[in-house]
C-alpha positions, 0 to 999 in steps of 0.5 A: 198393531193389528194382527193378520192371519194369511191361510195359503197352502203355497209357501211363497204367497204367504212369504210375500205377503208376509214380508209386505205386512211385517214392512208396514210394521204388522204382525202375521200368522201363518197357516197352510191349510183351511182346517188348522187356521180354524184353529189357529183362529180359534187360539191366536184371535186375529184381527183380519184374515187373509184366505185363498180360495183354492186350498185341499182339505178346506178351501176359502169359500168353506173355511169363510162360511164355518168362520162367520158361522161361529158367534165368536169369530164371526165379527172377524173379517175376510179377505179372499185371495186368488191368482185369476180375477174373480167373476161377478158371480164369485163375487156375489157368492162370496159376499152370501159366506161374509168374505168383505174382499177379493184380492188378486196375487200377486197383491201390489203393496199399496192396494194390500196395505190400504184394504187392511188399514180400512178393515182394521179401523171398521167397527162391522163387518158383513155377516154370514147371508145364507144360513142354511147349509144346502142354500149354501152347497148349491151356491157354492157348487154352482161356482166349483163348477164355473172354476172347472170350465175356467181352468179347462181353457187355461189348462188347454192354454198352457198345454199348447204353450208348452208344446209350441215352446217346448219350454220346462216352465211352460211345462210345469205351469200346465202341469200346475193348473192341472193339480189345480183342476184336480183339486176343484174336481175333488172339491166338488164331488165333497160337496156334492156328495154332501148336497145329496146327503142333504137333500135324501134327509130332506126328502125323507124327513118329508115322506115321515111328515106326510105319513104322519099327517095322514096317519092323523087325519086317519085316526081323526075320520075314524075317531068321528066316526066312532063318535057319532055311531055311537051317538046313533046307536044310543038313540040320540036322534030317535031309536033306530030299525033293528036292521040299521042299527045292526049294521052301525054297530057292524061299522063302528066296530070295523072302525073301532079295530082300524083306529086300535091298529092305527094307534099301535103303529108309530111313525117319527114325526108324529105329534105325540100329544095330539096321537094320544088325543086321538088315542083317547077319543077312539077309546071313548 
């Protein structure tokens, strides 16, 4: 019988959906967070896996992308859980990190059972879409930030609520969904944080490309002009005045000492064979 991995840092989640599976007569794993179901994953190969979205430390999105970026798990699939209905967006952004579906908690037995039995029977499963880890953070913080504006309003929701009610269950839910929006603010800070830190490389990694580019294309207009003073100056095309050739040999020189210092600078990025060609034809 196939075996189901379910990651929910809420203890009673994962009992339901335990006791829905071990009925059906499949056998379940547990874990409480997205880091040590990585692990578990990794150690225990499951069949399905079964994630919630909103989790500290690794949430559902994330755990999916680092799982379908391993060759040796990614044929795995993932089913998604959450307590509100996802949006198309959510949706759209899941299917771009391999997750196969969303599934709202609580999760009715028939429609749990059925998913799971279509999942293990399928030979295939969606692959991870967007490779690229900055493609990927814009997405996803694009979503954290839509998850915000949500659970404002359901926290605005239950605040009134348990005001009206004076109600301690009313209470404890608002105090909920405010660890909740914590955490999403957490999560994204992480990624955005990260996003930054991505996009200062890329835009460094850029400036070392443009400077080298440059630098080359230095080094090739005065290697040129090295080349044809010295032609010039051998009396290729007819002797030259005195004057002139003074003068030619004043600008060969000058560009001679600009590609020498050019030659001594090094700049990452820069193509090392095609420094040395142009090393070579100054020197000529």
């Amino acid at each position: 019988m196939a075996r189901i991995l379910i990651v929910d840092d809420n203890g009673a989640s994962r009992l339901a959906l335990t006791e829905q599976l071990a009925a059906a007569g499949y056998e379940t794993l547990e874990s409480s967070d997205g880091l040590e179901a990585l692990r578990v994953v990794a150690r225990e190969k499951p069949d399905v896996v079964m994630v919630e979205v909103l989790m500290p430390k690794l949430d559902g999105f994330s755990f999916c992308r680092q799982l379908k970026s391993d060759p040796v798990s990614a044929s795995i699939p993932v089913v998604l859980l959450t307590r509100t209905p996802p949006s198309r967006e959510d949706e759209s952004f899941a299917l771009t990190v391999g997750a196969e579906h969303y599934l709202i908690k609580p999760v009715q037995n028939e429609v749990l059972l059925n998913l799971i039995g279509r999942l293990t029977l399928r030979s295939r499963v969606l692959p991870l879409a967007v490779q690229n880890e900055t493609d990927y953070l814009r997405g996803y913080v694009s979503r954290l930030r839509q998850q915000i504006r949500e659970k404002s309003k359901e926290i605005e929701q239950a605040r009134l609520q348990a005001e009206q009610t004076r109600s301690e269950v009313a209470q404890a839910r608002s105090d909920w969904l405010k660890g909740e929006f914590d955490e999403l603010n957490r999560q994204l800070q992480r990624a955005r944080n990260r996003l930054e830190e991505l996009q200062s490389r890329a835009v460094t990694t850029t400036r070392l490309r443009m400077n080298a580019d440059v630098m080359n294309d230095m080094r090739g207009m005065l290697s040129l002009i090295v080349r044809s003073s010295d032609l010039l100056l051998r009396g290729v095309h007819g002797a030259l005045p005195e004057p002139q050739a003074e003068r030619l040999l004043i600008i060969r020189e000058s560009a001679r000492r600009v590609l020498e210092i050019l030659n001594a600078v090094e700049i990452p990025g820069v193509n090392t064979g095609a420094s040395k060609r142009l090393k070579s034809q100054g020197a000529a």
